[in-house]
N, C-alpha and C positions, 0 to 999 in steps of 0.2 A: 527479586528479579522483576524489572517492569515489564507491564503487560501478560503477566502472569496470574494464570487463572488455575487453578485447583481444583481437578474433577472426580471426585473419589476419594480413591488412597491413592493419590499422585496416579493415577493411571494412563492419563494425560494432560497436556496444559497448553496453554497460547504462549507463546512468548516470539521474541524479536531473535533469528538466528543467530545474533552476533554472540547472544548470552549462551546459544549452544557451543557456539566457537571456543567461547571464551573460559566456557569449565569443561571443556573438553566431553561433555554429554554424548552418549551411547544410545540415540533415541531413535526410534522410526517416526519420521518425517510423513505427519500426514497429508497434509496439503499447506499450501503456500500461497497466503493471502496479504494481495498488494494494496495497499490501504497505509496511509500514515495519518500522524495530527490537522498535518496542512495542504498534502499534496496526495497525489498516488503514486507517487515517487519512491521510490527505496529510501532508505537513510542511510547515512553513510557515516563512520568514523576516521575522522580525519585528523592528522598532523598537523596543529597550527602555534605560529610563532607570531610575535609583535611585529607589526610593519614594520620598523625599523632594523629587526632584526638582522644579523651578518648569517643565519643559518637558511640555508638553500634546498638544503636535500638530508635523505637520514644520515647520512654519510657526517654532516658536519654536526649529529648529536653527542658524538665521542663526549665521554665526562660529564654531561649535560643533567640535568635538573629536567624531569617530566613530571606531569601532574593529569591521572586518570580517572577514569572509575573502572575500565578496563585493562587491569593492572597484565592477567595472565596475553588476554592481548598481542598489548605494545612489548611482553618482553621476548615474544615469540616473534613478533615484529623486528626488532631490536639484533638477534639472534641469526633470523634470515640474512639481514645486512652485515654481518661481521660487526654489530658496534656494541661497544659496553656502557649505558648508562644509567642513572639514579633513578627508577621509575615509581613512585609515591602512590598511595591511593585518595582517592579524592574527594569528600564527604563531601562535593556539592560547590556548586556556583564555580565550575573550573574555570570558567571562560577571565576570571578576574585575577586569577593567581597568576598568570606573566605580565607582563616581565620582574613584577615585586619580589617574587614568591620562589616560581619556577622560570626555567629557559624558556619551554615548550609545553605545548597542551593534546593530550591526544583527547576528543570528543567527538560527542554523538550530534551530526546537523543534516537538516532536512531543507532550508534552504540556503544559509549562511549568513544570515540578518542579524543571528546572534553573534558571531564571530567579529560581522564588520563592525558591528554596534561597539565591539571593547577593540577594536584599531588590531585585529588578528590577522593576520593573512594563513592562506591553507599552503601548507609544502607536498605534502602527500594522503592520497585517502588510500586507510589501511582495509577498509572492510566493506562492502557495501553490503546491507542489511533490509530482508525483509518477516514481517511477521508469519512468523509457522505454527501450524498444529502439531502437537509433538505426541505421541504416546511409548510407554517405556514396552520394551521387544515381546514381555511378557504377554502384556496385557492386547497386545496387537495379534497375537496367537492365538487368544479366546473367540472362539468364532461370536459370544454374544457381546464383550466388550468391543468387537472390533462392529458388528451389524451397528453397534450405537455412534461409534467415531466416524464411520460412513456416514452416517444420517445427520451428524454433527456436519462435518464437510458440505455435505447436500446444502445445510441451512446458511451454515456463513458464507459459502460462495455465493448462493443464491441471494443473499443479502449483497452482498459488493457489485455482483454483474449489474441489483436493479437500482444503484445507485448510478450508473450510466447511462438507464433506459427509464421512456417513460412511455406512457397509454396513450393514446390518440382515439378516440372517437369522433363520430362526424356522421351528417346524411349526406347522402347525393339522390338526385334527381337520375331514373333510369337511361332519359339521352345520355349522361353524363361519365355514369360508373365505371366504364372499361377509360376513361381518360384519367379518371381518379384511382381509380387501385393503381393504373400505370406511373404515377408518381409517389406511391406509397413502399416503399423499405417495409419488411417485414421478418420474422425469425423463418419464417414456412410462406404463407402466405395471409392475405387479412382475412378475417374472419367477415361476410359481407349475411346480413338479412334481410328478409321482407319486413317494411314497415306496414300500417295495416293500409296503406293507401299501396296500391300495388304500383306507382310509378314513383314512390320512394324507399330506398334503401337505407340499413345501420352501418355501416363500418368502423372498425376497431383492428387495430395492431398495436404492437410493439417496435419503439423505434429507439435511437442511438438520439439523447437528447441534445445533443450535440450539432442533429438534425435538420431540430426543430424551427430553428429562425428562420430557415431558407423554405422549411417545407409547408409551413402552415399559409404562406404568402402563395406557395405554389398550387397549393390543394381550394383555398380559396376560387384562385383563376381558372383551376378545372372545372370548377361549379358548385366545389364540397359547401355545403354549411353546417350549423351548429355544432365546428368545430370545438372540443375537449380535450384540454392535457391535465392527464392524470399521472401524479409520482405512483411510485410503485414500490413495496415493502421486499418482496423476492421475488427472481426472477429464475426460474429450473430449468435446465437444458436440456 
């Protein structure tokens, strides 16, 4: 299973929910972390066919040739729509089995660079998918296994939020300060000290890095100096 991690005796794991879907899995869902290879973006498994192709919709897969690695899937897929077709399992590199090989391709894409790269087009996305912490019903029952899958949640969330956020540090001059905290974003509010010169101040927050190109131009002109950004490992709410 990719993205599958092992903690215990299977007591719980990481994996992408499509593979929950996909074997039909009995699991309590612990948290739901958005995070891919390239984006923050879901990933999604899609229906694709050769540009050329005369197939439009699942509708025109009737008798068709598919080539997956989501075999349970696209036949549950296949099934919803009324259609009957050949659906294959697919040891890899699927994007290159049509039109040679198979009709159609059902796969996993996050932006679709790989699809346009082999001349694919998408007809339909069957799943959109993100990464979950999974634990099996048992083991979420135990109040000391579950205290530890909490704590686990705390950490990878806390890692993902501070991948969006970064530290700010800075002085201001005390004319200054009530003009600079005013243009500073914070989670509560900034954290402001006495430097040992009593008419200079420390400040530090937490911002939305995203921020940061409009803000650091603007904290400059409120008088801030030796402004600092600092990345940040986790971030707790």
């Amino acid at each position: 299973m990719s993205r599958y991690v092992e903690l215990g005796l299977l007591d719980a794991g990481i994996c992408g929910w499509d593979w929950v879907y996909e074997n039909g899995s009995d699991v309590q869902e612990v948290c739901e972390l958005n995070y891919s290879k390239a984006t923050s973006n879901p990933v999604r498994w899609v229906l694709a066919v050769p540009n050329d192709s005369k197939i439009k919709s699942v509708k025109d897969l009737q008798g068709k040739r598919i080539s997956t690695e989501a075999v349970g899937l696209v036949k549950r897929y296949l099934k919803k729509n009324g259609v009957k077709a050949d659906v294959e399992f697919s040891w890899g590199a699927t994007e290159v089995k049509a039109p040679e090989l198979v009709d159609a391709i059902v796969d996993l894409t996050e932006t679709g660079s790989s699809l346009r790269a082999n001349n694919l087009r998408i007809v339909d996305t069957i799943l959109t998918s993100t990464t979950r912490v999974i634990a099996n019903k048992k083991a979420w029952k135990d109040p000391a296994k579950r205290a530890k899958l909490e704590q686990l949640k705390m950490l990878l969330t806390g890692a993902l939020d501070a991948q969006k956020r970064v530290l700010l540090k800075l002085n201001a001059p005390a004319k200054a300060l009530a003009k600079v905290v005013k243009v500073l974003p914070a989670l509560h509010a900034p954290t402001v000290n006495k430097l040992d010169d009593e008419n200079w101040f420390a400040v530090e927050t937490v911002v939305e890095e995203r921020l940061v190109r409009d803000l650091i131009p603007q904290l400059r002109a409120a008088g801030a100096t030796g402004i600092i950004e600092l990345a940040l490992n986790k971030v707790i709410f």
